[in-house]
Every structure is written in C-alpha cells, then in structure tokens.
VEXVO-586432 format. One line per field, with one value per residue (C-alpha): x negated, y, z negated; residue in one letter. Coordinates in steps of 0.02 Angstrom, whole numbers, plus 50000, padded with zeros to 5 digits. Each point is the difference from the previous one (the first is absolute). Layout:
<sites>
east	X, ...
north	Y, ...
up	Z, ...
resn	A, ...
</sites>
This chain:
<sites>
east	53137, 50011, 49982, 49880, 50079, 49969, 49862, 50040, 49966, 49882, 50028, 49863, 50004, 49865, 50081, 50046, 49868, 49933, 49885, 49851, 50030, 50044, 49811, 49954, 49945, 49988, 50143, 50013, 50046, 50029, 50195, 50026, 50185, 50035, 50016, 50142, 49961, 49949, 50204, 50046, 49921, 50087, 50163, 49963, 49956, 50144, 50116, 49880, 50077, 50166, 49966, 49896, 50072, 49898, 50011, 49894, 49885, 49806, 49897, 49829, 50053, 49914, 50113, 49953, 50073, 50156, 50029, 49995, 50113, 50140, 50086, 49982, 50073, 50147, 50062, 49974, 50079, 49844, 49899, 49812, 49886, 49835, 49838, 49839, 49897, 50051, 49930, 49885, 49786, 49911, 49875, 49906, 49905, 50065, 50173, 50079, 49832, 49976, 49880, 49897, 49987, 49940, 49856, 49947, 49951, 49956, 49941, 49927, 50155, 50133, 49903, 49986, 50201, 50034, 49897, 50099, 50113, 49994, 49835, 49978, 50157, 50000, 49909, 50114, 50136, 50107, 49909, 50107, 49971, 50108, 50125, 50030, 50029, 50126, 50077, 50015, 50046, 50160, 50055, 49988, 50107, 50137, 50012, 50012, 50141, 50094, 50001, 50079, 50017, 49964, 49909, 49932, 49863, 49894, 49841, 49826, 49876, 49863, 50068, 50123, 49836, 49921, 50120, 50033, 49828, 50015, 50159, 49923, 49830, 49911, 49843, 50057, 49854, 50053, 50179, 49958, 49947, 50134, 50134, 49952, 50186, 50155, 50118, 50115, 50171, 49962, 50043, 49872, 50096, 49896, 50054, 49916, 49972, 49870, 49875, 49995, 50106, 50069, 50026, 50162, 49977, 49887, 50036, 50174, 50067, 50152, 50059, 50125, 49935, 49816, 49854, 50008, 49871, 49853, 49903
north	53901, 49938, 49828, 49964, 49874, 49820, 49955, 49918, 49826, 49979, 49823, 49978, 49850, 49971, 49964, 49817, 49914, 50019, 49924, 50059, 49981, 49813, 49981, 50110, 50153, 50179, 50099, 50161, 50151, 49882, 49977, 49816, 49921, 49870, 49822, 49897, 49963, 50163, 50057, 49841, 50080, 50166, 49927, 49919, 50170, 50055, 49892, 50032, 50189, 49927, 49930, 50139, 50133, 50199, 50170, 50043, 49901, 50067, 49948, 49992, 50062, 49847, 49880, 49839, 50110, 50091, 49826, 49924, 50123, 49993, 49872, 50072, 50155, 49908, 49923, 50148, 50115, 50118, 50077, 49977, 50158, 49983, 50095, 49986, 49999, 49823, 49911, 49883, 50045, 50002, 49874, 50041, 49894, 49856, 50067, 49800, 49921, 49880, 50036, 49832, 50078, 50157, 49909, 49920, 50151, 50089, 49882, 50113, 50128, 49876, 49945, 50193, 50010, 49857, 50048, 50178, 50037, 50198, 50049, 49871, 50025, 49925, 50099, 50156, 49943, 50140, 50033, 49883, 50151, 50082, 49886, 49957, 50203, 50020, 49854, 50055, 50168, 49920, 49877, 50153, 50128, 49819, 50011, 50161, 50012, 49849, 50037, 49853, 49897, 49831, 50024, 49893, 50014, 49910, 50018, 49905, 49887, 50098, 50172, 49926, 49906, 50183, 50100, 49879, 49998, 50177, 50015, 49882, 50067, 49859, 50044, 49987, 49886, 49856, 50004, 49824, 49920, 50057, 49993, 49883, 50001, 50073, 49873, 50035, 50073, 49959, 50134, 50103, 50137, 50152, 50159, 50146, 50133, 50153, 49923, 49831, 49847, 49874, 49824, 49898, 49856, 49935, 49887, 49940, 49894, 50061, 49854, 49907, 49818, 50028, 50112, 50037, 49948, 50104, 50065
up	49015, 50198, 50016, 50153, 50121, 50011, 50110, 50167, 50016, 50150, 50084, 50107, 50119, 50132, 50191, 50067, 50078, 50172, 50139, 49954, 49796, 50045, 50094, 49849, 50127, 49938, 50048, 49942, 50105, 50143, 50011, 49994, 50013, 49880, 50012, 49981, 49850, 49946, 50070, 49873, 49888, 50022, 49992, 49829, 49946, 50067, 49886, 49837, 50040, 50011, 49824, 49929, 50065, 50049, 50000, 50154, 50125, 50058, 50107, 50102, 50193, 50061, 50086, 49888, 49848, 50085, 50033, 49843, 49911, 50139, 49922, 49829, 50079, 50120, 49800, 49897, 50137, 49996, 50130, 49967, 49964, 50094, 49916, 50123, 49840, 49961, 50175, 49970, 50005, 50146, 50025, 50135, 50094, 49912, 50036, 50085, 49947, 49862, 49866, 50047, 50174, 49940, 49871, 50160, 50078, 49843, 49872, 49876, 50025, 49962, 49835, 49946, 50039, 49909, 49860, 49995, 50136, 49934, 50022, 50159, 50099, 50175, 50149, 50048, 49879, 49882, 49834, 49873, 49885, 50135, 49998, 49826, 49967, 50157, 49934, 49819, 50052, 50100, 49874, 49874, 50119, 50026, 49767, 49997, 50147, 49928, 49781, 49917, 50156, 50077, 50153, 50149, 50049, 50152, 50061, 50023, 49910, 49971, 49986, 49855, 49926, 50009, 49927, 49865, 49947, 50001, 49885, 49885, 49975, 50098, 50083, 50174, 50053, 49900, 50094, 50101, 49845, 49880, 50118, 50130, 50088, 50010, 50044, 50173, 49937, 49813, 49863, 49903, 49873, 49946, 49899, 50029, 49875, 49986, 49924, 50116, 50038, 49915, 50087, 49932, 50139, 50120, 50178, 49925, 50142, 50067, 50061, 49858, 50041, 49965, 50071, 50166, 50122, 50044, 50147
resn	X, X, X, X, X, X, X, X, X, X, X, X, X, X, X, X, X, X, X, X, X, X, X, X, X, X, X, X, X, X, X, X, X, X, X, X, X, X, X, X, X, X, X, X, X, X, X, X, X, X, X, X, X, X, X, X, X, X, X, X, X, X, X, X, X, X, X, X, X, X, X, X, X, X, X, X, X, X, X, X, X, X, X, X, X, X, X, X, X, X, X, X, X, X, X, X, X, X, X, X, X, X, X, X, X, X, X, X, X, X, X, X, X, X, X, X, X, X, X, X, X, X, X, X, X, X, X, X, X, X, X, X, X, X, X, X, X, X, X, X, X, X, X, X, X, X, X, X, X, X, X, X, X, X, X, X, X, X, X, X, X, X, X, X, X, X, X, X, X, X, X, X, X, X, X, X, X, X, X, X, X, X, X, X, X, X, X, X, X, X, X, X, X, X, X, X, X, X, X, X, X, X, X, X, X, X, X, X, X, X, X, X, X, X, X
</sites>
C-alpha cells in the first residue's frame, strides 16, 4: 500500500504593523506601508526563519505583507509566491475608519456588527462568507502544492481569523470573540487535511526575547 504524504505545515503569520493598525483603523484592500516598527517586526521574522528554517514563502500581494516576508525570504534565499486570494477583506466604508467612528454614525449598525460580524458586515464591505472560502481555498491549493513541507505563509487579520474558523469548524460569526487578535508577525501552525484543520500553535511570538509588540 502507498503511503499518502505528510501534510504541509502551514505557518501562517499576519503582516507587521502599520499606520492605520497602530490608530487601530481598518485597512483592508487599501495598500498600507508598514511602520517602522512593523519593518522591526519583519526583520525579527526574518531571523525566526534563519532559526526555523522553510520550504517555500506565500503571501497576500498587498504591500504590508510582501513586506513582511522579505526578510524571511532575503535569509532563506527564497522568492515569495503571491496568491490574490490571501489579501486582506474589504471593509468598505469603514475601509481607514475606526469602528468608534463608524458607531457614531451608525449606532445600531455597529452593535449588530459587533454582535455578529457575519450576518452584519460593514456597508458595501466583501461577504466574510466570501472571504473565509477564498481564503480556505488558497491555503488548501499552498498544502497540497507543498506535501510534507514547512511553509510561510503571510497574510491579514481577519481573513486568517476567517479561514481559521473555517478549518476548525467555528461558526464564522463568533471569529472576534474566539479569536479576538492575531498578533503582528506572531506564528499560528495549522495542518490541513480533507476533512478540516488541525491547529498545533497559536500567536507564538517570533521574537526569542519575549512577545513582540502589537499594533
């Protein structure tokens, strides 16, 4: 009998930080450079690669996350692989707005957001439905490209909080309350397998003297 392959180990780091993230703005399909600490917090994940070394580096063609895996890349000797599936959800018209912003205008549509972001997304934002199945959909075509290897991944906050939930069998309208943030350049590991995911770690700092600041 064949043996089927190891699974590949999906690394999954959201991007350094940037301007907006630091006044805690929406960004999603907005390209926003990073800060310098979010490019501090590149280079730190740059020398966790040195130290754990990978097979292949993806990422979201947003700037913040090209980015963010350069240095990763520049250590490992690797060119990053850029899927459009893995940018970050558009918000709409809170797209560079604050959510206490938007309640200000929209009172009663913040409180239905917060209550499930799902079924209440933001006024001409992408259906998180949407988002959490192109995002499943890349992370599964990244496994099934890489069998039995260590791989990269960077993307965004909420798509990775989507697709999680999604691997894992979450209802995707709990995904602010059960995972309320994915920390800037930490390390989530998930295996993904045919009937779901499996998740081995979640926001492990990459940083060796303790967790890395956040934005």
């Amino acid at each position: 009998m064949t043996r089927s392959p190891a699974p590949a180990a999906l690394l999954l780091v959201r991007h350094g930080q940037t301007v907006w993230h630091a006044e805690n703005r929406y960004a999603g399909v907005s390209d926003i450079a990073l800060t310098d600490e979010g490019r501090r917090q590149a280079e730190q994940l740059g020398e966790w690669a040195a130290r754990h070394p990978v097979d292949a580096v993806w990422t979201s063609p947003l700037t913040r996350a090209i980015e963010t895996a350069r240095p990763a890349c520049r250590a490992l000797g690797l060119m990053p692989w850029l899927d459009h599936d893995l940018r970050e959800c558009d918000f709409g018209e809170v797209e560079g707005r604050t959510l206490a912003e938007f309640e200000a205008e929209h009172p009663r549509w913040a409180r239905e957001y917060r209550a499930d972001p799902v079924t209440h997304p933001f006024p001409g934002a992408e259906d998180p439905r949407t988002a959490a199945a192109r995002g499943t959909m890349a992370l599964r075509r990244i496994a099934n490209g890489h069998p039995g290897q260590r791989v990269l991944v960077v993307a965004h906050n909420t798509l990775l909080r989507l697709v999680l939930c999604e691997l894992l069998s979450i209802p995707l309208g709990a995904y602010r309350r059960v995972l309320p943030k994915l920390r800037n350049t930490a390390i989530s590991e998930v295996r993904i397998g045919e009937q779901g995911g499996a998740l081995l770690s979640l926001n492990v700092p990459c940083a060796p003297d303790g967790p890395a600041r956040t934005g």
